[in-house]
SEVORO-697576 format. One record per residue (C-alpha): residue number from 1; residue in three letters; x, y, z. Coordinates in steps of 0.5 Angstrom, whole numbers, plus 500, padded with zeros to 3 digits. Layout:
    k    r    x    y    z
  NUM  ALA    X    Y    Z
...
This chain:
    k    r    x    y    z
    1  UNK  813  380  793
    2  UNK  808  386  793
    3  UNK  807  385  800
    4  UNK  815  385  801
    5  UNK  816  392  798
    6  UNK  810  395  802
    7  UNK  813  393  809
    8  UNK  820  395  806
    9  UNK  817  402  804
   10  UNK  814  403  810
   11  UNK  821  402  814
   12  UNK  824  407  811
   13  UNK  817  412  812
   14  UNK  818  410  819
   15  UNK  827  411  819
   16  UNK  826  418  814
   17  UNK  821  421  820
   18  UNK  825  419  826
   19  UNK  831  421  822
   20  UNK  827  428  821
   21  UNK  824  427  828
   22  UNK  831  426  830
   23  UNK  834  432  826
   24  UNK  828  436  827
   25  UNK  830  435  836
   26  UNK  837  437  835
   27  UNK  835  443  831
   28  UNK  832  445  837
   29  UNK  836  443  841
   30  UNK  842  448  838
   31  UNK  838  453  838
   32  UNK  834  454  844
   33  UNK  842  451  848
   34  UNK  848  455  848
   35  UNK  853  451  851
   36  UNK  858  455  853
   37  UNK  863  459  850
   38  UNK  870  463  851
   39  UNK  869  469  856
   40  UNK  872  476  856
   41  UNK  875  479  861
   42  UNK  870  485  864
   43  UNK  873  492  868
   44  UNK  870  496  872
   45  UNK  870  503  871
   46  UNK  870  509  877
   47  UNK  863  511  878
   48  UNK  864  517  881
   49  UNK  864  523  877
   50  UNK  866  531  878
   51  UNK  862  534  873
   52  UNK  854  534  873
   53  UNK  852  535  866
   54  UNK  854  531  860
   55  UNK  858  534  854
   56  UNK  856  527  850
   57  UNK  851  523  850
   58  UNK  853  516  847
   59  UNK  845  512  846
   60  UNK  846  504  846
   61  UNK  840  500  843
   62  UNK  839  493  844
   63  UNK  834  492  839
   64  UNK  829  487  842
   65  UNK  833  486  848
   66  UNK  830  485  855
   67  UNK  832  483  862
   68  UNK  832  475  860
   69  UNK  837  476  854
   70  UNK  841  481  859
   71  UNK  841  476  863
   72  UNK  842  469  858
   73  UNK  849  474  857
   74  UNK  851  475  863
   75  UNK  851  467  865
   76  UNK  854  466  858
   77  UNK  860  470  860
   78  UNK  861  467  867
   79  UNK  857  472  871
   80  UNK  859  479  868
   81  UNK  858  484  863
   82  UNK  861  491  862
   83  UNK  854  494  862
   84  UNK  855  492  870
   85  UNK  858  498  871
   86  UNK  852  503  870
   87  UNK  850  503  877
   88  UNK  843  507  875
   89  UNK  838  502  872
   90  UNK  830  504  870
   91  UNK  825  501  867
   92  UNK  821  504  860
   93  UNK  814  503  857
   94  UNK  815  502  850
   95  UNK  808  501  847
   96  UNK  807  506  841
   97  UNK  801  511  839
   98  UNK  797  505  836
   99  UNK  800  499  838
  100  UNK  800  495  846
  101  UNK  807  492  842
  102  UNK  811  497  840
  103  UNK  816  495  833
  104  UNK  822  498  832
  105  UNK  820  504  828
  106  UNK  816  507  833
  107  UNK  820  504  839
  108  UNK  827  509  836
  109  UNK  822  514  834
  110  UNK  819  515  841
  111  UNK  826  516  844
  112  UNK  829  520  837
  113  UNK  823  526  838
  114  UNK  819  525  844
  115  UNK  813  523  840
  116  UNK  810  516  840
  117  UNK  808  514  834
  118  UNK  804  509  829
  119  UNK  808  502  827
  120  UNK  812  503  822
  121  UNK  814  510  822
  122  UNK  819  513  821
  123  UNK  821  519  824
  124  UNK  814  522  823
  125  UNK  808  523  829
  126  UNK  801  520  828
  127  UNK  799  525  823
  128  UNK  805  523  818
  129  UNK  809  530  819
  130  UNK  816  530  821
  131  UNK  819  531  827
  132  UNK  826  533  829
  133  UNK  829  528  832
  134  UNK  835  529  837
  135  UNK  841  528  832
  136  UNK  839  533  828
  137  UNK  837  537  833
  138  UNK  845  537  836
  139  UNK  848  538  829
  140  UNK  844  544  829
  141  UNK  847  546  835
  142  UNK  854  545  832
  143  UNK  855  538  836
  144  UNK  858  532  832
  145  UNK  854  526  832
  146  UNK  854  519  829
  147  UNK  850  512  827
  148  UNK  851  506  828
  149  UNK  848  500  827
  150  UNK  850  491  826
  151  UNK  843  492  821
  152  UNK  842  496  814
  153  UNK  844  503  817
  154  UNK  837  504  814
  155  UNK  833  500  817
  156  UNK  828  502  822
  157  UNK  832  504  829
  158  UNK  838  507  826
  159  UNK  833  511  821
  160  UNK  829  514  826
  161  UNK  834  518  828
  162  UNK  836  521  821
  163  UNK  830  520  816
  164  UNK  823  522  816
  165  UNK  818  517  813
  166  UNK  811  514  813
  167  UNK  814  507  812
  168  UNK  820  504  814
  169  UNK  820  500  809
  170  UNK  822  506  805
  171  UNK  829  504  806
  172  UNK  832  508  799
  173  UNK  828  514  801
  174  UNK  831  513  807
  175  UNK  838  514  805
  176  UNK  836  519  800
  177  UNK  834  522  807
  178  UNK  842  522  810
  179  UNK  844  527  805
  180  UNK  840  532  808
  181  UNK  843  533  815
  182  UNK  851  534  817
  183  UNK  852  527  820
  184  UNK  858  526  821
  185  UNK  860  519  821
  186  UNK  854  514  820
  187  UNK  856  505  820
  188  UNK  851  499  818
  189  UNK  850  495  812
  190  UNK  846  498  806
  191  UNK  851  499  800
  192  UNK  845  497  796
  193  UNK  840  503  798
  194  UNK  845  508  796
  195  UNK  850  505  791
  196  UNK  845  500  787
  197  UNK  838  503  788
  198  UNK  831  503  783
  199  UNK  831  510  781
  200  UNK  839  509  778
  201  UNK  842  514  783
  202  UNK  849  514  786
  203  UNK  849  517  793
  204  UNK  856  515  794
  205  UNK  859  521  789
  206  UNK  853  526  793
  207  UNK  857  523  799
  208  UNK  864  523  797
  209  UNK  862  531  794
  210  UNK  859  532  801
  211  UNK  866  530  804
  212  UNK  864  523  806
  213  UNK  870  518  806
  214  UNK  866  511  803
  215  UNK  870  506  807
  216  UNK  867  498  805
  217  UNK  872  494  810
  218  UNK  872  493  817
  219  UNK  880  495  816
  220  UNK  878  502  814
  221  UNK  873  503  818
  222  UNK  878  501  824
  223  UNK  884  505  820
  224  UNK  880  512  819
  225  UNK  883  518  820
  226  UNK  878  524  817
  227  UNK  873  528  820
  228  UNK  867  524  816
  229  UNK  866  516  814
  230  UNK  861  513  811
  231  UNK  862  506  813
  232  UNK  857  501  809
  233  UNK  859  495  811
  234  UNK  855  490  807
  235  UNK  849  490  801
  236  UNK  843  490  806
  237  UNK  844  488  814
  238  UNK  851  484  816
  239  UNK  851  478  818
  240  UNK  850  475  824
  241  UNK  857  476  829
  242  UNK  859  469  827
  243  UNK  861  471  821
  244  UNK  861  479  822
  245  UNK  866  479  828
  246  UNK  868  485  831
  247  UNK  865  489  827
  248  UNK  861  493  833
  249  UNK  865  494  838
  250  UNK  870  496  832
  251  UNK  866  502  828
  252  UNK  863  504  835
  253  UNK  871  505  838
  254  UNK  872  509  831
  255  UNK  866  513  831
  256  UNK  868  515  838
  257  UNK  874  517  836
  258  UNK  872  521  830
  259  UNK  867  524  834
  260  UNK  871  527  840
  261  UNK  875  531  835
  262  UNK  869  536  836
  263  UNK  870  541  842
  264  UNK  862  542  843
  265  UNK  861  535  845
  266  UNK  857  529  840
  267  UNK  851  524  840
  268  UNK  852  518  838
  269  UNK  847  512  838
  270  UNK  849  505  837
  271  UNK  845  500  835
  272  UNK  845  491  836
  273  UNK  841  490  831
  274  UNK  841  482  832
  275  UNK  839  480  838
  276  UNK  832  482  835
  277  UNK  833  477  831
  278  UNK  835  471  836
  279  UNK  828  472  839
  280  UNK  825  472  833
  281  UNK  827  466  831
  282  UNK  827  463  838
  283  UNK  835  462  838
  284  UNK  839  462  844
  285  UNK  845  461  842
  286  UNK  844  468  837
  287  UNK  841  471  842
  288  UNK  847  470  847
  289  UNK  852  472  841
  290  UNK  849  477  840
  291  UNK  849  480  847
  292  UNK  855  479  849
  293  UNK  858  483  841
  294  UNK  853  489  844
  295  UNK  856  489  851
  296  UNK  863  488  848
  297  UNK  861  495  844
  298  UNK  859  498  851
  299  UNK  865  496  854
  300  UNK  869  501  849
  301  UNK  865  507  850
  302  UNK  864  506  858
  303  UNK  872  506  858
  304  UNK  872  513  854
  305  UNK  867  515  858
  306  UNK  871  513  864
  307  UNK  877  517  862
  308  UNK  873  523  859
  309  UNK  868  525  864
  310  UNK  864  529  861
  311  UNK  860  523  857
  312  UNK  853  520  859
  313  UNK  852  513  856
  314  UNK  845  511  857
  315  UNK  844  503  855
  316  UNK  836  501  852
  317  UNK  832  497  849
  318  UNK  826  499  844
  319  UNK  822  494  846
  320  UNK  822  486  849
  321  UNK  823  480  843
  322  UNK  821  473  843
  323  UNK  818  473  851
  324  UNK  825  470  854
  325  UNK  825  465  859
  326  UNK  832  463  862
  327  UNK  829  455  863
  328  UNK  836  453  866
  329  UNK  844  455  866
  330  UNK  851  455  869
  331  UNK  856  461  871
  332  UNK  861  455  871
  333  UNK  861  453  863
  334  UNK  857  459  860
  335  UNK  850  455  858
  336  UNK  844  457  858
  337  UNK  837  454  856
  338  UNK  832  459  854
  339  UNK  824  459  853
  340  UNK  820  462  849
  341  UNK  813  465  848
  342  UNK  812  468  841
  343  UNK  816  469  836
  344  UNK  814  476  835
  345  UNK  815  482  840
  346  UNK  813  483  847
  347  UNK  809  489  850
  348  UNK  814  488  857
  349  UNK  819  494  859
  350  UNK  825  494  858
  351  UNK  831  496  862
  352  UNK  835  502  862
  353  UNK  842  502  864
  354  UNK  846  509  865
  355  UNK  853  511  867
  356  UNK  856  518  867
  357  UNK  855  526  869
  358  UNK  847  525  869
  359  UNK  846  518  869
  360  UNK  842  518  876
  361  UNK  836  521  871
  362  UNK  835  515  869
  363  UNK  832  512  875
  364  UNK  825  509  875
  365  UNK  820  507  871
  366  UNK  819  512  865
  367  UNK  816  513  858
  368  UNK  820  511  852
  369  UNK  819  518  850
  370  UNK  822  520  857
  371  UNK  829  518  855
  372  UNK  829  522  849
  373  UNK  827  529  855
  374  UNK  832  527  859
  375  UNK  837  527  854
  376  UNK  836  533  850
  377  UNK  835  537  857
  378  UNK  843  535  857
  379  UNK  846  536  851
  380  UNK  842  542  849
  381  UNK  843  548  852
């Protein structure tokens, strides 16, 4: 009887860890394979242009984006993407001040001031000073300028361009940090560090004083018809696009819209957040999701500044993650199977992608901080 309770108790070890084998195999398997989806029509955009200095500047950053997950996009969407229509195509270094791997702090930091900076900064040289980044520099000048984000707008890239602090991690900081400057529009998650915060204070009445529209829904967002909007769409970061939806490509269109009311031009950054965190997590089905959102997001500022004329729009990376491999796919069903070297970021370039009056500086390889340099040399006279 002893003997039979044994051999019974060792089937079912074994059925659990083929069970967990197989379980463990399929997760995999899910994760690493994107088997396809529906694509989106993609246009083609003139390339030609009359005027040589751009009024605008919009900045996309693809956070952890390098030239596989592009690609794993493009075969996803049966052989095209918007960001197709950016005939100028560089490369950038993007290691920091005190790392071969950059993060993302220093990485956003680098393009933000033109300075390279130690992990974590936010804003801040090596030495811990604030540096003026870009923004600040342009709504000085009278420009209108604007953040965007999939993340927490406090979180590391979008911060970099508005705050000045030794951690990123400071992210209540940070939001105090957005009522020192005149931004005009700012959209992301991170309700939580300005509305429900440690030390008890309120933001929103400060931004509401300060003449801010605090919309929390996506309707809102894409209905807005003021001059100032503060969009803070979730308590910390949203949620991957499978449940945010179109949240990007919708608060890029109305940031632009909001923007383009000001005469003297507008800088806008634009960030997709989670293809970062697909690489991370070695997901090829996120990564592939959220490429194809980020690119949808370009297609709507390529199409306004195809009509306007006097809009740049540059399309980067702060840095590679994951080491990517395409390892098989087919432009006939969408699928692709990705490979992965790590789990963190990589020390590899990454791609520039430029369209419109002056896109042809961004030719070549370059420095991180050298985008910054290029950018500024346009839109401050």
């Amino acid at each position: 009887m002893k003997q039979r309770q044994v051999t019974i108790a060792l089937a079912a070890g074994v059925m659990l860890l083929c069970s967990f084998s197989s379980f463990a195999q399929e997760k995999t398997k899910d994760v690493t394979l994107y088997q396809g989806g529906e694509a989106y029509a993609v246009k083609s955009f003139p390339s030609s242009f009359v005027n040589k200095t751009p009024k605008n500047v919009i900045l996309f950053i693809g956070d952890g984006m390098g030239v596989s997950q592009l690609f794993a996009g493009l075969t996803a969407n049966r052989g095209s993407l918007f960001i197709e229509n950016c005939k100028y195509i560089g490369f950038s270094k993007t290691s920091s001040a005190d790392r071969y791997v950059t993060d993302s702090a220093a990485g956003a930091t680098a393009i933000s001031t033109g300075t390279k900076t130690y992990n974590g900064a936010i804003g801040v040289g090596p030495d811990k000073n604030p540096i003026k980044t870009i923004l600040e520099e342009a709504s000085e000048q009278g420009k209108a300028t604007g953040l965007v984000s999939t993340s927490s707008i406090t979180h590391a890239t979008p911060a970099s361009f508005i705050a000045h602090q030794p951690s990123r991690s400071q992210e209540e900081d940070i939001a105090t940090d957005f009522l020192k400057t005149d931004i005009d529009v700012f959209i992301g998650g991170g309700y939580d560090f300005f509305a429900n915060r440690a030390d008890g204070r309120n933001l929103l009445h400060d931004l509401v004083r300060k003449g801010y529209a605090v919309e929390r829904e996506l309707s809102g967002i894409e209905n807005f018809k003021g001059k100032k909007l503060a969009g803070l769409t979730a308590p910390k970061g949203n949620p991957r696009v499978s449940e945010r939806g179109n949240m990007l490509p919708v608060s890029t269109q109305t940031a632009i819209r909001v923007l383009q009311q000001n005469e003297k031009g507008f800088f806008l950054m634009v960030e997709g957040s989670f293809i970062d965190s697909g690489g991370h997590g070695n997901n090829t089905v996120q990564v592939v999701e959220e490429v194809l959102d980020f690119d949808q997001a370009v297609g709507k500022a390529l199409e306004f500044a195809a009509g306007n004329g006097e809009t740049l729009v540059i399309v980067t990376a702060d840095h590679e993650t994951g080491g990517m491999a395409i390892l098989d796919g087919s432009v006939e069903t969408g699928m692709v199977k990705g490979g992965y070297a790590t789990g963190g970021h990589t020390g590899v370039m990454v791609p520039i992608f430029a369209y419109g009056p002056g896109a042809s500086e961004f030719i070549g390889i370059m420095e991180n901080t050298d985008i910054h340099a290029k950018i500024r040399n346009f839109l401050l006279k």
